[in-house]
MARSEZA-980149 format. One record per residue (C-alpha): x, y, z; residue in one letter. Coordinates in steps of 0.1 Angstrom, whole numbers, padded with zeros to 4 digits. Layout:
BEGIN
<rec c1="X" c2="Y" c3="Z" res="A"/>
...
//
This chain:
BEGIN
<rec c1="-0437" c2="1598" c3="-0731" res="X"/>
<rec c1="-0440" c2="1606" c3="-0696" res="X"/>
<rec c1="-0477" c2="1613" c3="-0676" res="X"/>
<rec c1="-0494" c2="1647" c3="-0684" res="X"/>
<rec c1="-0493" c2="1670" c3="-0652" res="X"/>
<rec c1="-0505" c2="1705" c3="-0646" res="X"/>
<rec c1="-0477" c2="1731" c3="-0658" res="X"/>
<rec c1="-0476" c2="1760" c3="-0634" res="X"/>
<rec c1="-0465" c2="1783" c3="-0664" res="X"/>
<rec c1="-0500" c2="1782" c3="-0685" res="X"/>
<rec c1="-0524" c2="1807" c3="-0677" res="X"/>
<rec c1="-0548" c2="1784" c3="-0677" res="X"/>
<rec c1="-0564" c2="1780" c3="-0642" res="X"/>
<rec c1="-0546" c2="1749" c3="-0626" res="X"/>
<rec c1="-0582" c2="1735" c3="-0620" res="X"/>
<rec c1="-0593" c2="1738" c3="-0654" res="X"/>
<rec c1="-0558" c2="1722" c3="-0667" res="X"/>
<rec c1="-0570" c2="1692" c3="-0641" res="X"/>
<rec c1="-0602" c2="1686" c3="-0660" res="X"/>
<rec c1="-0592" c2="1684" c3="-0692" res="X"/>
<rec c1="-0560" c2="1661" c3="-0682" res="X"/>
<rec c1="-0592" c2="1633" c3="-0669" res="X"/>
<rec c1="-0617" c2="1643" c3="-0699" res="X"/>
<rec c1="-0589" c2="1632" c3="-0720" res="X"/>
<rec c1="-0580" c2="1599" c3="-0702" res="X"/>
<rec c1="-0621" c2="1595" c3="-0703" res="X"/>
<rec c1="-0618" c2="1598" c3="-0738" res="X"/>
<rec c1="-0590" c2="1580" c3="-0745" res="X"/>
<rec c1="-0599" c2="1554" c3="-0730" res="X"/>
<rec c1="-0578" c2="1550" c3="-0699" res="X"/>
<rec c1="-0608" c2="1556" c3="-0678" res="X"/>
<rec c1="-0638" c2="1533" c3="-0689" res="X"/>
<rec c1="-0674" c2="1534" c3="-0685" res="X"/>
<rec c1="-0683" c2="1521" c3="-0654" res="X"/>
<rec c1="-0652" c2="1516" c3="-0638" res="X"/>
<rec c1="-0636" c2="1539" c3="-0607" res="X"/>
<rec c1="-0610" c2="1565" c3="-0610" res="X"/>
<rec c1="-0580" c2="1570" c3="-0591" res="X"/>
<rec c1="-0594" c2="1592" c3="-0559" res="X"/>
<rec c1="-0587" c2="1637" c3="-0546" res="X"/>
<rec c1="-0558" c2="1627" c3="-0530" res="X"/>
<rec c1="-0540" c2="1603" c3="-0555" res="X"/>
<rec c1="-0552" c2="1624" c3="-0589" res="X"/>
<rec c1="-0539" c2="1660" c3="-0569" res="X"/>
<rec c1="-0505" c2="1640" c3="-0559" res="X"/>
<rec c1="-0503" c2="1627" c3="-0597" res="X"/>
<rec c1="-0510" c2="1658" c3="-0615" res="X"/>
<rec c1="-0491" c2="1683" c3="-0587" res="X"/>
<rec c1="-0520" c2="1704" c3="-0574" res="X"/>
<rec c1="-0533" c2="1712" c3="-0541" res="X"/>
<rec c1="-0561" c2="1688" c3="-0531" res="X"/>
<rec c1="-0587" c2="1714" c3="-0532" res="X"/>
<rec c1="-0579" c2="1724" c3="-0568" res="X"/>
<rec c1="-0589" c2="1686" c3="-0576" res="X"/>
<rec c1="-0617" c2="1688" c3="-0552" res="X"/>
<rec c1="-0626" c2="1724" c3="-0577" res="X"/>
<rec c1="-0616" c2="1699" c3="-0606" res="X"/>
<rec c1="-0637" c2="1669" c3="-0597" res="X"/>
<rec c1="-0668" c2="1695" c3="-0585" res="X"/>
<rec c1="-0669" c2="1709" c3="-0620" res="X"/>
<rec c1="-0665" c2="1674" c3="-0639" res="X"/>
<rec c1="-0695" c2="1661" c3="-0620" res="X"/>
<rec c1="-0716" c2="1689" c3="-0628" res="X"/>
<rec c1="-0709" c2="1687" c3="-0663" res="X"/>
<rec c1="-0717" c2="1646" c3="-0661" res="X"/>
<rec c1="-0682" c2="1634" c3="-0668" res="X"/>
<rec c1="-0680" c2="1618" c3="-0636" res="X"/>
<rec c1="-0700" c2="1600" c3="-0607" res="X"/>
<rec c1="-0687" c2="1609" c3="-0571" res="X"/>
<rec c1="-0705" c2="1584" c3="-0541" res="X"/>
<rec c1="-0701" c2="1588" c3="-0506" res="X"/>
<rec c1="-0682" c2="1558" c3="-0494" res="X"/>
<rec c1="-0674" c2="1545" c3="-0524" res="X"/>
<rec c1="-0653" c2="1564" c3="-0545" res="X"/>
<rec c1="-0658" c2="1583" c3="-0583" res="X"/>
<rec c1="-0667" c2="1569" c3="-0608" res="X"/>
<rec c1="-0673" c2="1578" c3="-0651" res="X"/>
<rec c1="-0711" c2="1567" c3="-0654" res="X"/>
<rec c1="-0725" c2="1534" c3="-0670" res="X"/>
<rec c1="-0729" c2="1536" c3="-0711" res="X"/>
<rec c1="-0711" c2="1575" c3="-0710" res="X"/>
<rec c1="-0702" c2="1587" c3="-0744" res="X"/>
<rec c1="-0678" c2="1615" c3="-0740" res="X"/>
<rec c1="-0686" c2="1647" c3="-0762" res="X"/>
<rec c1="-0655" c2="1651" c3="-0789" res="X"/>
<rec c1="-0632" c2="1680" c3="-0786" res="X"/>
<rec c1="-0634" c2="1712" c3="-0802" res="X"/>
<rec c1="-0597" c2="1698" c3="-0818" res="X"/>
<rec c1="-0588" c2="1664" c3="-0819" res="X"/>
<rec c1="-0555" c2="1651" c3="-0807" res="X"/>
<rec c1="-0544" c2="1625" c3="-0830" res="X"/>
<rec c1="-0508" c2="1608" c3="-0821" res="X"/>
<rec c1="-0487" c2="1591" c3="-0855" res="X"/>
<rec c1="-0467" c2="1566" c3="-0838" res="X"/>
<rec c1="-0435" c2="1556" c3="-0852" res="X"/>
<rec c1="-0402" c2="1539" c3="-0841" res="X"/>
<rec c1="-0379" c2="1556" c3="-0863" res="X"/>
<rec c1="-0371" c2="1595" c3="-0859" res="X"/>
<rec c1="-0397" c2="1620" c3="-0870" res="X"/>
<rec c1="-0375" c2="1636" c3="-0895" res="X"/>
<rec c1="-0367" c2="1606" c3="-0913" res="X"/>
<rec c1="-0402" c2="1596" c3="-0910" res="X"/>
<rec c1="-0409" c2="1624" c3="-0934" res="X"/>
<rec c1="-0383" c2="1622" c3="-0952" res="X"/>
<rec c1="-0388" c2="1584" c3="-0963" res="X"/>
<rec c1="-0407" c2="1582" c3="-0999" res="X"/>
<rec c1="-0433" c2="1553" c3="-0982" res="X"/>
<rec c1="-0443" c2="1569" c3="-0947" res="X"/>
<rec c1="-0442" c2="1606" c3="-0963" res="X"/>
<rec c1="-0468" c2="1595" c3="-0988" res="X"/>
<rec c1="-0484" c2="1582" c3="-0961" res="X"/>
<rec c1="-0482" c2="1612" c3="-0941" res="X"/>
<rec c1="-0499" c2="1630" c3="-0976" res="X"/>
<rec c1="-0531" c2="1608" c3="-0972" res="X"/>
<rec c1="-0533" c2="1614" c3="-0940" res="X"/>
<rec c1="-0531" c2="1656" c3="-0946" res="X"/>
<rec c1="-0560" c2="1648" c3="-0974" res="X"/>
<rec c1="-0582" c2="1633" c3="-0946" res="X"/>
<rec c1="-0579" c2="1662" c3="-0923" res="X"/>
<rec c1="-0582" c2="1689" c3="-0946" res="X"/>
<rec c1="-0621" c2="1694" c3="-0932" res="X"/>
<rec c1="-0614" c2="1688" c3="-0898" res="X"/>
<rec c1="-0602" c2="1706" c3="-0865" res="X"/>
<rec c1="-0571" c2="1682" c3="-0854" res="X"/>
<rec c1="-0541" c2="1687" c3="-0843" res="X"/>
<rec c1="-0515" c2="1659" c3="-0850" res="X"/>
<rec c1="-0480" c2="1649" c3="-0833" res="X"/>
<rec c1="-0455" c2="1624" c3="-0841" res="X"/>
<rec c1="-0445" c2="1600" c3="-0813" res="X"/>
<rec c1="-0413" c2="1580" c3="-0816" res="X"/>
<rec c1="-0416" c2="1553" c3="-0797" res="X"/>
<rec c1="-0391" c2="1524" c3="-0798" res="X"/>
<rec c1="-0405" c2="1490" c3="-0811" res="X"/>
<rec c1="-0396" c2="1472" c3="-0773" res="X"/>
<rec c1="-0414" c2="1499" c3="-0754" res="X"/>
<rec c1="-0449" c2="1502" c3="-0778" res="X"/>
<rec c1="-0470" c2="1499" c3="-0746" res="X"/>
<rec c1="-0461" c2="1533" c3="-0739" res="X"/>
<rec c1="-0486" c2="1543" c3="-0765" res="X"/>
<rec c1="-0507" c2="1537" c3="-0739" res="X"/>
<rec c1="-0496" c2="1570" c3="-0721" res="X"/>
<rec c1="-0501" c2="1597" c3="-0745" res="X"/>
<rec c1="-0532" c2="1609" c3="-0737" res="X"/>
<rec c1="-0544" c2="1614" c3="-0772" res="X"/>
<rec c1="-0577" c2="1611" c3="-0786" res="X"/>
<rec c1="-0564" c2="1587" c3="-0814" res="X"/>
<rec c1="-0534" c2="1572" c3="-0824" res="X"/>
<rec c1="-0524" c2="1557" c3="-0861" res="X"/>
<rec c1="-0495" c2="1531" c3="-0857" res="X"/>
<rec c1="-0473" c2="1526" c3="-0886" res="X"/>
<rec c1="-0451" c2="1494" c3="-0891" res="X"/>
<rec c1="-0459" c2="1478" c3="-0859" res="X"/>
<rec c1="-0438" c2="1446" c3="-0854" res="X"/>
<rec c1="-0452" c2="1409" c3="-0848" res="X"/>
<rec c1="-0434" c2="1411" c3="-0811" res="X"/>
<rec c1="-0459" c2="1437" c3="-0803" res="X"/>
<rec c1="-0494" c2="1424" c3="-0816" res="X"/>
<rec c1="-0501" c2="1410" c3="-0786" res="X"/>
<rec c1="-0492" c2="1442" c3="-0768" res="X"/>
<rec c1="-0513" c2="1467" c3="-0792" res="X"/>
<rec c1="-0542" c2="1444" c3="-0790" res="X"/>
<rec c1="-0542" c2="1448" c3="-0748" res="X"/>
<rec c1="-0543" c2="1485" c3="-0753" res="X"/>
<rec c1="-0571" c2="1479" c3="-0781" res="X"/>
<rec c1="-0594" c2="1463" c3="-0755" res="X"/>
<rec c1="-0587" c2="1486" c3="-0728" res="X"/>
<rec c1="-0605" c2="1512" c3="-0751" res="X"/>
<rec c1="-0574" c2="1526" c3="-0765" res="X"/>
<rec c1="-0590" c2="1537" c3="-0802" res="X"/>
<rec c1="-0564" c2="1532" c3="-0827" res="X"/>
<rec c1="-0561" c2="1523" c3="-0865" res="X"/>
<rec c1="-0529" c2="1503" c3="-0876" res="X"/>
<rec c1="-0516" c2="1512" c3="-0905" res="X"/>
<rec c1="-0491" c2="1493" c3="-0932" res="X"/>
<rec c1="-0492" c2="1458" c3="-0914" res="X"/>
<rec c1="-0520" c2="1431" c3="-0914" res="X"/>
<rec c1="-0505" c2="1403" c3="-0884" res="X"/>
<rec c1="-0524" c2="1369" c3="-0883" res="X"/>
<rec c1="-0542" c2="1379" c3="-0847" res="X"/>
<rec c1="-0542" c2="1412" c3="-0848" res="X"/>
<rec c1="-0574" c2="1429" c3="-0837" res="X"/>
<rec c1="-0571" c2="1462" c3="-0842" res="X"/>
<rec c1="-0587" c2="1479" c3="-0872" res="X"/>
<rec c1="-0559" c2="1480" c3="-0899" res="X"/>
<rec c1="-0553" c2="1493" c3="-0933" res="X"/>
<rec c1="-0525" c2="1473" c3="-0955" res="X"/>
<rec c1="-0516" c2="1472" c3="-0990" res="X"/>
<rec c1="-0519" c2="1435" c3="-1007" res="X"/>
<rec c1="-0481" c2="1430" c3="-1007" res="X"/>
<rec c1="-0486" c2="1395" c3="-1015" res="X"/>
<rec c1="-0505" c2="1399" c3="-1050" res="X"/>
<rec c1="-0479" c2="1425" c3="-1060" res="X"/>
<rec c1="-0450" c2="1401" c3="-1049" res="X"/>
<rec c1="-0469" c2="1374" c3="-1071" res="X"/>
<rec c1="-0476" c2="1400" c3="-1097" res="X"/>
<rec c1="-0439" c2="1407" c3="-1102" res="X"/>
<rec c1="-0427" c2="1373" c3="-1097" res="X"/>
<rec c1="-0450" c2="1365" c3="-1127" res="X"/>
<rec c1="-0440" c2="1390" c3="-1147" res="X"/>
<rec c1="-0402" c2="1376" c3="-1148" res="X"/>
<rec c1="-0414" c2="1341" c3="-1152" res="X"/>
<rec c1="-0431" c2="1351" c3="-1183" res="X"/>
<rec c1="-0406" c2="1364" c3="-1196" res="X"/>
<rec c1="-0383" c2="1336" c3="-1193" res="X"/>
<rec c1="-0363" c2="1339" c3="-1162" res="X"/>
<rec c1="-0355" c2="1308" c3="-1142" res="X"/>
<rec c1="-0330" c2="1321" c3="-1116" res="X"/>
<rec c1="-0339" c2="1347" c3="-1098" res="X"/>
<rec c1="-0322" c2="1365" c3="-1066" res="X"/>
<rec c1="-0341" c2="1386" c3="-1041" res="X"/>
<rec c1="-0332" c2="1412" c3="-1019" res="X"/>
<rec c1="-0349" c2="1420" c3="-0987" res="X"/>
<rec c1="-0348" c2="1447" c3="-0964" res="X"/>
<rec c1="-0365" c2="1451" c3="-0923" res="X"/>
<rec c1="-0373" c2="1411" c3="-0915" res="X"/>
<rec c1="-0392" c2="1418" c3="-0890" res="X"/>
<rec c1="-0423" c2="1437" c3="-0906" res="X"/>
<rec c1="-0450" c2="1423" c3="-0919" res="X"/>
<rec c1="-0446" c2="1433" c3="-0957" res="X"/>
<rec c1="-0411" c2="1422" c3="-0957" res="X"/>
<rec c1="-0423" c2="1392" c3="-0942" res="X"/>
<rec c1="-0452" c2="1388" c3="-0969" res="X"/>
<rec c1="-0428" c2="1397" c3="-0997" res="X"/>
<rec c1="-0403" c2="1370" c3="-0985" res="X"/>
<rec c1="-0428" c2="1345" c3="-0986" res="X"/>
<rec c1="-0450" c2="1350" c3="-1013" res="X"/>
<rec c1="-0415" c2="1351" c3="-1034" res="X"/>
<rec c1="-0403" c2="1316" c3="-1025" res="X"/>
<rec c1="-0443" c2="1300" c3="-1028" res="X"/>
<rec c1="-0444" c2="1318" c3="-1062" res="X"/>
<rec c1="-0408" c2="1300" c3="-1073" res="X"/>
<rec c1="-0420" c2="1267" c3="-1057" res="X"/>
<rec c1="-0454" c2="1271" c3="-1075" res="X"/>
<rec c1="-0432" c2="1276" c3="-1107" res="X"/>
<rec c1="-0411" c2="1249" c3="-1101" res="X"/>
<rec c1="-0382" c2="1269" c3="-1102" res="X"/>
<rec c1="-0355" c2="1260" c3="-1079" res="X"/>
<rec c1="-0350" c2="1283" c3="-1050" res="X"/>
<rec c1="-0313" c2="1287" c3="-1045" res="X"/>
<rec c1="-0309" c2="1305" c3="-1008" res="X"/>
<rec c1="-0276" c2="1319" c3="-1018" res="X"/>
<rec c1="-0294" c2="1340" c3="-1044" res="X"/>
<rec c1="-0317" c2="1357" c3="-1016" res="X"/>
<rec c1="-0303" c2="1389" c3="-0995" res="X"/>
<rec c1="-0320" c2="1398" c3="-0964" res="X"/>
<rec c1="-0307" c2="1434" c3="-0947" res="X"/>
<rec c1="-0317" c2="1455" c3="-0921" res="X"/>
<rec c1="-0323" c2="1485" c3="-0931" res="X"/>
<rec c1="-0348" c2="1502" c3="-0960" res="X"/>
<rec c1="-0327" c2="1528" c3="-0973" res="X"/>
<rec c1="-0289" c2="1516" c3="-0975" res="X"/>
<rec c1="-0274" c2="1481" c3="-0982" res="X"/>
<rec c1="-0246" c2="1469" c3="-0962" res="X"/>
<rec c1="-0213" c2="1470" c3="-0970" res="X"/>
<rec c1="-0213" c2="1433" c3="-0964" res="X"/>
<rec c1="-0249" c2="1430" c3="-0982" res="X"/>
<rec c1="-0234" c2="1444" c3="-1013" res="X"/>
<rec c1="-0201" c2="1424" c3="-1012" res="X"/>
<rec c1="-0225" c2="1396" c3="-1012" res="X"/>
<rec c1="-0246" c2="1410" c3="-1044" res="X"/>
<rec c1="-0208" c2="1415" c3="-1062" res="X"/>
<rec c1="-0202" c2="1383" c3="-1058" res="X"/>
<rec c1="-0236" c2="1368" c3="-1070" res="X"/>
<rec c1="-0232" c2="1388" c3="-1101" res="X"/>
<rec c1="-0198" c2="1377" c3="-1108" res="X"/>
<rec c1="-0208" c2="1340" c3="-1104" res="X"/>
<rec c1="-0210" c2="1320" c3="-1137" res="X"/>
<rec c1="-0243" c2="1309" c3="-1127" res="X"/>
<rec c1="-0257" c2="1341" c3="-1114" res="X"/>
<rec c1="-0294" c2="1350" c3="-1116" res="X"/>
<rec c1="-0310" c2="1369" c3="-1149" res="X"/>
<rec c1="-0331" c2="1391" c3="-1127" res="X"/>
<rec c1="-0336" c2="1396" c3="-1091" res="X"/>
<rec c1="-0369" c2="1410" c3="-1073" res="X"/>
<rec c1="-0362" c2="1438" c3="-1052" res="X"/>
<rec c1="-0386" c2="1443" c3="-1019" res="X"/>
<rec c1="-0377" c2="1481" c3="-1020" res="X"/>
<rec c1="-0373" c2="1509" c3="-1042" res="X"/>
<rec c1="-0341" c2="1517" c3="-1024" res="X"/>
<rec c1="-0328" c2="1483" c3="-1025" res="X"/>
<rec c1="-0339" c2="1484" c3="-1067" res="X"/>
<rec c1="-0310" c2="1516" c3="-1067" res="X"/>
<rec c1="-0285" c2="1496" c3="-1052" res="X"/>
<rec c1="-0291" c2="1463" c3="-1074" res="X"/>
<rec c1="-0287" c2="1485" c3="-1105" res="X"/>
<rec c1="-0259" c2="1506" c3="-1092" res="X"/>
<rec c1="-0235" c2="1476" c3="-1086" res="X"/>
<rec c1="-0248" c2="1454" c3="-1114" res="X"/>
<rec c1="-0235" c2="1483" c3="-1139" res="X"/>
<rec c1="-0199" c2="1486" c3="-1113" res="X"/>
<rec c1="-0199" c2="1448" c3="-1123" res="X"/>
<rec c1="-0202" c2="1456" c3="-1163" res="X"/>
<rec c1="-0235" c2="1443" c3="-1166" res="X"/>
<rec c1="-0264" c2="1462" c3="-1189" res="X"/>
<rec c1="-0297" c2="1466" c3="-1172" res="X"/>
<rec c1="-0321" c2="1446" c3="-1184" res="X"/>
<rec c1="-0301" c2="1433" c3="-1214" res="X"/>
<rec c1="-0276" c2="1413" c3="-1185" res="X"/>
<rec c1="-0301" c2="1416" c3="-1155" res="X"/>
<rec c1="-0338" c2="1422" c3="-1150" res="X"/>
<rec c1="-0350" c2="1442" c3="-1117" res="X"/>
<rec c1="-0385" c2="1449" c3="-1101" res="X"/>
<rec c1="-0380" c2="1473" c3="-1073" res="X"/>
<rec c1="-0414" c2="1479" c3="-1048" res="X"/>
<rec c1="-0428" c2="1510" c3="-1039" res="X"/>
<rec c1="-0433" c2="1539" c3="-1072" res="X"/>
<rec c1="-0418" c2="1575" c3="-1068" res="X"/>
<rec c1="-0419" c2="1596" c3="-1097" res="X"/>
<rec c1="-0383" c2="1593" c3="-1099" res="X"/>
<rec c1="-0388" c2="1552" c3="-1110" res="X"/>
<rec c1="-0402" c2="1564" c3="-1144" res="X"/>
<rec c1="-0374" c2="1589" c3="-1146" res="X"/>
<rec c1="-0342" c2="1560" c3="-1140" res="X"/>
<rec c1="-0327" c2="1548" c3="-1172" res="X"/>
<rec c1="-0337" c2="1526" c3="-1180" res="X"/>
<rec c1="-0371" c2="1536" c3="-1161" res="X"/>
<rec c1="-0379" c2="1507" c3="-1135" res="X"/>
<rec c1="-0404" c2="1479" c3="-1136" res="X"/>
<rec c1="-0416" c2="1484" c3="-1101" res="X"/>
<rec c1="-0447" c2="1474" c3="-1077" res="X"/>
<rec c1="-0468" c2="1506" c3="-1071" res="X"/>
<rec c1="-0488" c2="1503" c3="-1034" res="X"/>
<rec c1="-0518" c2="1529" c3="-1032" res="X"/>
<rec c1="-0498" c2="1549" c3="-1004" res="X"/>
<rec c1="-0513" c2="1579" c3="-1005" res="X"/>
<rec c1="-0547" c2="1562" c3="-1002" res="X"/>
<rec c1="-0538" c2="1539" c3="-0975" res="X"/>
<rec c1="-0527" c2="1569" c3="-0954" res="X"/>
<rec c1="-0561" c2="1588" c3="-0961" res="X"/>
<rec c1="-0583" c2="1559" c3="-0957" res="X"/>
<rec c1="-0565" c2="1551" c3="-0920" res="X"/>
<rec c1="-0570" c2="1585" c3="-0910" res="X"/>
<rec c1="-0611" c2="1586" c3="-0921" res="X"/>
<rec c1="-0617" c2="1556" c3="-0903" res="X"/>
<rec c1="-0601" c2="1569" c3="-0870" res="X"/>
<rec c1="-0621" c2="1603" c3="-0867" res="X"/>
<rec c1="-0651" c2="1582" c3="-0878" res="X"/>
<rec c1="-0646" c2="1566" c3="-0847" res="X"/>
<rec c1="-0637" c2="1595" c3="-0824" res="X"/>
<rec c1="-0666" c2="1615" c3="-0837" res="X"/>
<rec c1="-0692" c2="1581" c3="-0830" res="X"/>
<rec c1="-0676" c2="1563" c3="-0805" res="X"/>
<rec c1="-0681" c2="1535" c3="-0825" res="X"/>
<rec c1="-0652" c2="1511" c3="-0833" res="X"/>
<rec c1="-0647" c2="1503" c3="-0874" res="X"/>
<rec c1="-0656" c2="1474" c3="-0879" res="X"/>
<rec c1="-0637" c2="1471" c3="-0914" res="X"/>
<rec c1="-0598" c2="1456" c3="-0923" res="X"/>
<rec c1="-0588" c2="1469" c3="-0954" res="X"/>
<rec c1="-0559" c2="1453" c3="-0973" res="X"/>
<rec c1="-0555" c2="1475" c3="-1010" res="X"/>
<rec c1="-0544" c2="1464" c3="-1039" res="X"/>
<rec c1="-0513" c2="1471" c3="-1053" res="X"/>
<rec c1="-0504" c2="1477" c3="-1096" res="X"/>
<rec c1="-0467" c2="1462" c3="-1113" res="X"/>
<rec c1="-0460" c2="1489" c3="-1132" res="X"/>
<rec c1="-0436" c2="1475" c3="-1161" res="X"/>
<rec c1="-0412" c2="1495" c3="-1179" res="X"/>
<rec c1="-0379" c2="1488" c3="-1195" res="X"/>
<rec c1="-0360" c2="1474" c3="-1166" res="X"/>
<rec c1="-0368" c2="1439" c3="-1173" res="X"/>
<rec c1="-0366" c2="1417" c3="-1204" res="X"/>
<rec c1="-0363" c2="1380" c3="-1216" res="X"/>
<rec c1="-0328" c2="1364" c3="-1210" res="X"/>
<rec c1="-0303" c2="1376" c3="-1231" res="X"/>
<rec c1="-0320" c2="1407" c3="-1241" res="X"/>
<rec c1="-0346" c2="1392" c3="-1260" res="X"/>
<rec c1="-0380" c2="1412" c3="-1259" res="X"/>
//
C-alpha cells in the first residue's frame, strides 16, 4: 500500500482532494490530538500540489476546526478534537493471503458473511488489503477509518499493538495472543479441542493421531496444545509419531500424506485421529478408505470447522462447529461502534464453539 496523493485525473478540486487526504489521517489516527502535523511545504511536496493549493487546503481545514495553524510554531489538530465520522466509512479487511481465496475459503468467507450482516444498516465502503504477514506495519498506511485484521501471527503482536497505541482503531479478529491489546474477537478453540478430545475418549479410544495445519496461528497453536494437555490429562500416552503438522489449510502434502499412509498401515496405528481442519478431516478419510479401512468402523475422525457439506459426507462427520458467522458480525459492530464514538471497546470476546457428533466416530472395533 503505497501513500495516498492527489490524482490529477479526478474532477475533484486538487485542494479539496488535499483535505480529505489529512481529515482521514486525523481520523485514522496518524495525526493525534495535540500533536503537530507535517508543515505547507512538506504536505504539498508529499501529496504533489502546488504549495498554495495546500495553503487553500490548510485555510479551509482551519476554518472548519480540523486544524490549529500558530505563527512560529507550526499546525497543529487541537487538544481533546473528536473528528466528525464520514458520510461513508472506509473500513480496510486485512489479510495475508489473496483476496480471492480469501472468499473462497469456507472459514474467512463465513466470516466475511457476518461481517455483510453488520453493515447491512450502514453507509461503508469496504476493501480487502493483502498484506504479507512480515510487512503488517504497513497497515499502518492505508488511510482507512478502520481496519479488521484476520489471522494475525504471534511475530506481529508486538507490531499491531504499536499501531494500536498510535490511535490506529482496529478490531482483531480469529486470534486471541497472550499480550495482545487490541480489541479481539476469537472462537474458544480450546474448549472445542477438549470437547472432541473427550468425545473419542469416551468412547474408548486410546491412540489417537492428530493432524495440524498453519503452526503459526493462534488456533492452530491452541488446538495443538489443548490436544496433547487433554491426552496427558487422560493419561493416555502421547506418541509424536502419530501427530502431523502441515502448512497449509486446504491441501496436505504429498509428504504429509505419505506420512498418514504409513501411520495407517502400522500394526499399532491409532483408532481415531482429531483433525484441526475441515479440509484436513477430507484428506484423513480419503486415504484411510485408499488404505482399505472403513470410516468409523476401522478409524474415527473429528474434523474442525462445520460446512453444510460435513452433514452431507458419508458417513456425515463428527466435527467442531465455531460460531463463524457471528464472530465476523460481532468484529464488525464493535469497530463502527468505535468509529461512530470515538471510543475504544473495551470488551475481548472469545465465543464458544459446539462438537457436532455424527456417524464418523465410534468405539474401537465398531462397537457403538
Amino acid at each position: 500500500m503505497s501513500i495516498q496523493v492527489v490524482d490529477r485525473n479526478n474532477p475533484l478540486p486538487r485542494y479539496v482532494q488535499a483535505m480529505l487526504i489529512i481529515q482521514q489521517r486525523i481520523r485514522s489516527g496518524m495525526y493525534r490530538p495535540g500533536e503537530r502535523i507535517p508543515g505547507e511545504r512538506d504536505l504539498a511536496a508529499e501529496l504533489r500540489v502546488s504549495q498554495m493549493t495546500m495553503n487553500r487546503a490548510l485555510m479551509e481545514l482551519e476554518k472548519q476546526g480540523w486544524i490549529l495553524r500558530e505563527h512560529g510554531k507550526g499546525t497543529f489538530v487541537p487538544e481533546n478534537f473528536c473528528p466528525p465520522p464520514p458520510e461513508v466509512l472506509q473500513i480496510g479487511v486485512v489479510t495475508h493471503i489473496p483476496a480471492e481465496h480469501a472468499l473462497e475459503d469456507f472459514y474467512l468467507g463465513s466470516l466475511f458473511r457476518g461481517m455483510q450482516r453488520a453493515m447491512v444498516n450502514s453507509s461503508v465502503s469496504l476493501s480487502i488489503l493483502e498484506v504479507p504477514a512480515d510487512e503488517i506495519e504497513k497497515i499502518g498506511e492505508a488511510l482507512l477509518d478502520g481496519l479488521l485484521v484476520l489471522d494475525m501471527l504471534e511475530q506481529n503482536v508486538e507490531k499491531v499493538n504499536q499501531l494500536y497505541r498510535a490511535g490506529l482503531k482496529m478490531v482483531v479478529l480469529g486470534a486471541s495472543w497472550e499480550g495482545l491489546e487490541v480489541p479481539f474477537v476469537d472462537s474458544d478453540n480450546v474448549a472445542g479441542t477438549r470437547a472432541a478430545l473427550e468425545h473419542l475418549i469416551g468412547l474408548g479410544h486410546r491412540r489417537v493421531g492428530g493432524v495440524f495445519a498453519l503452526p503459526h496461528t493462534c488456533n492452530t497453536q491452541d488446538r495443538l496444545r489443548t490436544f496433547r494437555e487433554t491426552l496427558r490429562e487422560r493419561c493416555i500416552p502421547i506418541d509424536d509419531s502419530l501427530v502431523l503438522m502441515e502448512e497449509e489449510a486446504t491441501l496436505i502434502s504429498q509428504t504429509g500424506r505419505e506420512k498418514i499412509r504409513q501411520i495407517l498401515r502400522s500394526s499399532e496405528r491409532p483408532s481415531a485421529f482429531f483433525c484441526g481442519g475441515y479440509y484436513l478431516a477430507l484428506e484423513v478419510m480419503r486415504i484411510a478408505r485408499e488404505e482399505g479401512l472403513r470410516i468409523p468402523e476401522d478409524l474415527s475422525v473429528v474434523g474442525f470447522d462445520d460446512p453444510v457439506s460435513a452433514a452431507l459426507l458419508s458417513p456425515p462427520l463428527t466435527t467442531v462447529r465455531q460460531p463463524l458467522d457471528e464472530m465476523g458480525r460481532l468484529a464488525t459492530e464493535m469497530l463502527l461502534e468505535w468509529l461512530k464514538n470515538t471510543a475504544p471497546p473495551r470488551h475481548r470476546v472469545v465465543l464458544p464453539t459446539r462438537l457436532m457428533v455424527r456417524q464418523s466416530t465410534t468405539s474401537p472395533g465398531g462397537n457403538t
